[in-house]
N, C-alpha and C positions, 0 to 999 in steps of 0.2 A: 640644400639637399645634396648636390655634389662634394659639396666637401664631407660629408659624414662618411663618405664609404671610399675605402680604399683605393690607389690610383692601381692603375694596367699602363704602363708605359710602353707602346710600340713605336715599331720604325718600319716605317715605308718602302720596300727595295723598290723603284721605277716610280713614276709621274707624268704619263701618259694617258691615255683616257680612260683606261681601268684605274691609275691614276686617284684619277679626279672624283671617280667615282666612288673611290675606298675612302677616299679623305672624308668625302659626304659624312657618309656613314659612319666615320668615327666622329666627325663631329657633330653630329645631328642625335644618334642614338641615343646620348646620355641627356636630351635636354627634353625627352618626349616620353621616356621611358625609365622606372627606376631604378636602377641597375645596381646590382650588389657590387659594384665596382666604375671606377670613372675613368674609363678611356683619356689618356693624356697622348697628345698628339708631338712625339718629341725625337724622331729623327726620320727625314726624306734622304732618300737616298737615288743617285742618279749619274752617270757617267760625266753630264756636261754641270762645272762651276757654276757657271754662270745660269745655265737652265734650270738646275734644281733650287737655288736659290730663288728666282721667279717663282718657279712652283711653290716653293715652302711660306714665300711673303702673299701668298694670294690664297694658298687654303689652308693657313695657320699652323705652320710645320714650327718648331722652337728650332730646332739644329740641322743643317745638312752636314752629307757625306758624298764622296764620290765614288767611297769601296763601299761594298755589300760587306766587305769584312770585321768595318766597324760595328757595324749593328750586332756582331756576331760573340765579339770581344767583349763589349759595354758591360757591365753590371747592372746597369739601370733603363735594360731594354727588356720587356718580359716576354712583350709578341712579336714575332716577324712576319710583317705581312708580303708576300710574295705577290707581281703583279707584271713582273718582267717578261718576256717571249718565252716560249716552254723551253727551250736547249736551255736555258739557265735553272730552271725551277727543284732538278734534283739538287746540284751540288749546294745550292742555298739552305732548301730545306732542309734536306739531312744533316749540313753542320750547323742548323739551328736547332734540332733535335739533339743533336750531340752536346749541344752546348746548355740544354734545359733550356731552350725557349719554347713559348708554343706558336703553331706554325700556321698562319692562314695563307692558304697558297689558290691562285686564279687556277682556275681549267682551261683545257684539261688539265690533267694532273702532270704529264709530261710528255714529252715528245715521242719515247717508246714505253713500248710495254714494261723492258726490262728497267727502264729508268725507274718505270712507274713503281715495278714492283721493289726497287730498293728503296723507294719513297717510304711507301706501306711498312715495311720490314726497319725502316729506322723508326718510325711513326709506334710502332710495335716497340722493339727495341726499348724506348726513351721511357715506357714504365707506364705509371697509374696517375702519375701528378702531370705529368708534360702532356697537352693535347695538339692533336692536328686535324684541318678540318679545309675542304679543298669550295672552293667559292661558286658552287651552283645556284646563283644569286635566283633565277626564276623562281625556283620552292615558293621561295620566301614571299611572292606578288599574291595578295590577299585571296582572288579569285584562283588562283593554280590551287593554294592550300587549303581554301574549303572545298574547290573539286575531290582532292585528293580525301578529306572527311565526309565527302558523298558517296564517295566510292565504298571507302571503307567500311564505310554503316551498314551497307549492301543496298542503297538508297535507286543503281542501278542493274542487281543484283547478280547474275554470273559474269564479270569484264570476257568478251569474244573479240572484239575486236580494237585495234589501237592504230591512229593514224597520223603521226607526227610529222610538221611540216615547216620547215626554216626558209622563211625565203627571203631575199636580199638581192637588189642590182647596184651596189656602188663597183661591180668590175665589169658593169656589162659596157662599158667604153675599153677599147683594144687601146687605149691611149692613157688610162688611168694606169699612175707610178706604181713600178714594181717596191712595196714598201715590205717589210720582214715578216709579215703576214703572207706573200705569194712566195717562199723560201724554204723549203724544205730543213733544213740545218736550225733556223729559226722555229719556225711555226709545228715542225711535224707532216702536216697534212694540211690541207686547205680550208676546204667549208666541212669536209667531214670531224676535223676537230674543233673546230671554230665554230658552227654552228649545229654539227651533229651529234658532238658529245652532249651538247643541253637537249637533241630531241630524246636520246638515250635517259638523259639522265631525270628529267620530266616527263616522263611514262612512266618510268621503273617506280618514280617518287607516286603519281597519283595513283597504279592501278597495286601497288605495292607486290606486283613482281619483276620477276629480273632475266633479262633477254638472255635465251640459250643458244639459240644458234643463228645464223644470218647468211644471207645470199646477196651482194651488194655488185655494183658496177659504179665505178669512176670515172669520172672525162674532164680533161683540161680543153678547155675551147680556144685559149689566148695562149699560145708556146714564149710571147717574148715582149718584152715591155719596156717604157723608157725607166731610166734609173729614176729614184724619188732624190727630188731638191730639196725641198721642203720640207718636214711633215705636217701634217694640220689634221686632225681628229683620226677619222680609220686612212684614209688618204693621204694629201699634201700636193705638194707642185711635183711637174716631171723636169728631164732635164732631157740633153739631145742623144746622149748613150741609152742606149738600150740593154737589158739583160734576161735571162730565160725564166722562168716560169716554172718551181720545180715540185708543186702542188699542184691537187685537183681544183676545178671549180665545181665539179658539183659529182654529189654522193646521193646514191638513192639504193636502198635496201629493205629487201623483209626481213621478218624477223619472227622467232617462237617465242613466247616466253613460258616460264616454269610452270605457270598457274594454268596453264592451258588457253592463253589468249593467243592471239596473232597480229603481226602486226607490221605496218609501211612505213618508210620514213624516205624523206627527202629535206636535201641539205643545200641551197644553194647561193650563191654570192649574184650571180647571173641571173635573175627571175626579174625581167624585165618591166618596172613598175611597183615592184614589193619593196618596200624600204626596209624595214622590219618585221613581216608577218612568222610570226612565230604561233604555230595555230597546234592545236591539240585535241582530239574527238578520242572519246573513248565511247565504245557502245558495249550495253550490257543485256541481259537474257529481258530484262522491266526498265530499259531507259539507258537514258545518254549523255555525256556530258560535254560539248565546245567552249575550248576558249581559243582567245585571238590576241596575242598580245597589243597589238593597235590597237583595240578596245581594252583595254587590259583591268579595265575596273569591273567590267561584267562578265558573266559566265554563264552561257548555255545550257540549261537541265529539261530533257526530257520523260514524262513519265508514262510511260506503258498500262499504267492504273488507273489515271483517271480517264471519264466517259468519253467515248470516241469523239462525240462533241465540242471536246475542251481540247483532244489531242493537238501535240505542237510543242517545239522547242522555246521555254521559258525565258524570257533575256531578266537574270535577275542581277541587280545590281548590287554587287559585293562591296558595300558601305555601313554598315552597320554595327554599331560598336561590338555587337554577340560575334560579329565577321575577325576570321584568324587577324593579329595584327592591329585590326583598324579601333579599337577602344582608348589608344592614344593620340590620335589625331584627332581630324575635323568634325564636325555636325554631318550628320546621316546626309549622303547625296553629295558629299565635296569629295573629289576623286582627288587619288593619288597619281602618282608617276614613275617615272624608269628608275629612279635616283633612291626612291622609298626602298625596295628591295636592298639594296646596298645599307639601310639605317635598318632593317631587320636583318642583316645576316649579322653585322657588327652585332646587335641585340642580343642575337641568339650565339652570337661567339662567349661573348664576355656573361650572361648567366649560366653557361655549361662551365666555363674555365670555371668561377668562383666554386660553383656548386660541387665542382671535382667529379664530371660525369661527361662521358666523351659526347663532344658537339656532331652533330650530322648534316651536309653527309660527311664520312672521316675518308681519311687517306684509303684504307682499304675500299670504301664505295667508288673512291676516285679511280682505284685499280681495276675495279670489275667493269667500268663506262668503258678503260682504257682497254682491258680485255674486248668487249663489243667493237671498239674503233680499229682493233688491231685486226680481227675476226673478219671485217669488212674489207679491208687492205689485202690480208690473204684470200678471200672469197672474190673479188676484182681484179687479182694477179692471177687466177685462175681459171679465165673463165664462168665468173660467178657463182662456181662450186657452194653447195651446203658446205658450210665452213662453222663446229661449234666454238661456243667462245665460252666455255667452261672446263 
């Protein structure tokens, strides 16, 4: 069946743990899923020789490089998937746009606004055949995207309230290495892009509106850290130099959105004992929906209809082949994982490119998250002023 339908030959800019996890997904998607097109895994790209080699003999890369530039030149590269630290992700994107390739880029979308928005505007630019499409891989977790078709059905029927919650302590050690994630020039921002753009952009996805304005407050708790030796997944080893801290650790903001909901979000690296809780409630006028990513196969539904008797938040298990996604995998009741979302976003990249129909979310959705995260930065340099982001 792979060979009946045409190859997609991408190249990999970076090999790191976004990395690892794009490779998944390219090479998983075409063996679970029928794809009008057969993802070919044919060039890693990576600063260190000898590193990206490793990488490419362990997650089945055909060619390395060490410039971004090749991937860019090639005739027989179609995608450029982008996975490097944000201060790189315009200048890539855009001359992979310029160049007709299409562009799958990690989020955020970039490090500033204005990056962001010449992202959008080359993304625009590059016409009706060239797609771009920025990696908010949660959408894509079976239970997020039927919450978001309960919503949408009116299943909990006026959305009032929205409670987005990121939580994370691999920095809550003063001794864990300053890696290009706590680096302003690198990352942007700290946990507010890192894990606030997906609260942003996981609201906006289930309750299908888009946050207007925000009042937010930043705080760096750690000002200075050993340099990193090592790296080894979000972390690595320290070394005996130290350097400054030029990110927040934690973001917390409300927020309005269009539809008339309202809504809180907190973003933190620091939440001592959360490893990954990435939690999401939306309550509506007849019911409610929770999900947790640590539970990530089930999802919360409340309903305000049935008999007080029966009242209670539902834990239903989002395994069912009728379940978004899940009709190519396992038997009813065998859960998925973190790694799955990464083999449906590739999925839903490569049947949008064939079909010649722009993938979601696109460059511009990545511009309006980056608008919120920008909104938040001027609203916390301010005194946490009402600050719109439209």
């Amino acid at each position: 069946m792979l060979n009946d339908v045409p190859p997609l030959r991408v190249a990999l800019i970076g090999h790191g743990f976004m990395g690892a996890a794009h490779s998944q997904g390219w090479r998983v998607a075409p063996r679970f899923y029928d794809l009008p097109a057969r993802p070919e895994m044919t060039l890693l790209v990576g600063r260190n020789a000898q590193g990206v080699k490793a990488a490419a003999r362990k997650w089945g890369w055909e060619e390395t490089a060490t410039d971004w530039r090749e991937a860019i030149a090639r005739d027989d590269i179609d995608v450029v998937d982008i996975v490097t630290p944000g201060g790189s992700h315009a200048e890539i994107a855009i001359a992979a746009l310029e160049a007709g390739k299409h562009v799958l880029c990690e989020k955020p979308l970039a490090n500033t606004l204005e990056e962001a928005e010449a992202m959008a505007e080359a993304a625009e630019r590059a016409g009706t055949n060239v797609f771009a499409m920025v990696g908010f891989t949660y959408r894509r977790v079976p239970a997020t995207a039927f919450a978001r078709d309960l919503v949408q059905s009116g299943a909990i029927g006026e959305v009032r309230q929205v409670r987005a919650n990121y939580l994370q302590d691999w920095l809550v050690d003063p001794d864990a290495p300053l890696t290009w994630r706590l680096q302003k020039d690198h990352a942007g921002s700290g946990a507010l892009g890192d894990l606030g753009a997906h609260a942003v952009d996981l609201a906006q996805f289930v309750t299908g509106q888009r946050v207007i304005g925000v009042s937010g407050i930043l705080n760096t708790f750690v000002h200075e850290r050993p340099l990193l030796g090592e790296a080894s997944g979000l972390a690595g080893t320290a070394v005996s130099e130290r350097g400054s801290v030029t990110v927040d650790d934690l973001a917390l903001f409300s927020g309005r959105f269009d539809g008339g909901a309202v809504g809180s979000f907190e973003a933190t690296r620091m939440s001592t004992g959360r490893k990954n809780a990435f939690r999401l409630e939306v309550a509506g006028s007849t019911g409610a929906i929770s999900f947790d990513l640590e539970n990530l196969n089930s999802l919360g539904f409340y309903d305000t209809t049935a008999p007080d008797t029966r009242q209670g938040f539902t834990n239903i298990m989002v395994t069912e082949p009728a379940h978004p996604y899940m009709s190519a995998w396992w038997p009813t009741g065998h859960a998925l994982g973190y790694e799955h979302g990464f083999v449906h976003q590739a999925k839903d990249f490569v049947e949008a490119v064939m079909e010649q129909r722009q993938p979601e979310p696109s460059f511009a959705d990545g511009l309006q998250v980056q608008k919120v995260l920008d909104g938040v930065e001027r609203s916390a340099a301010a005194d946490s002023v009402w600050t719109k982001t439209i």
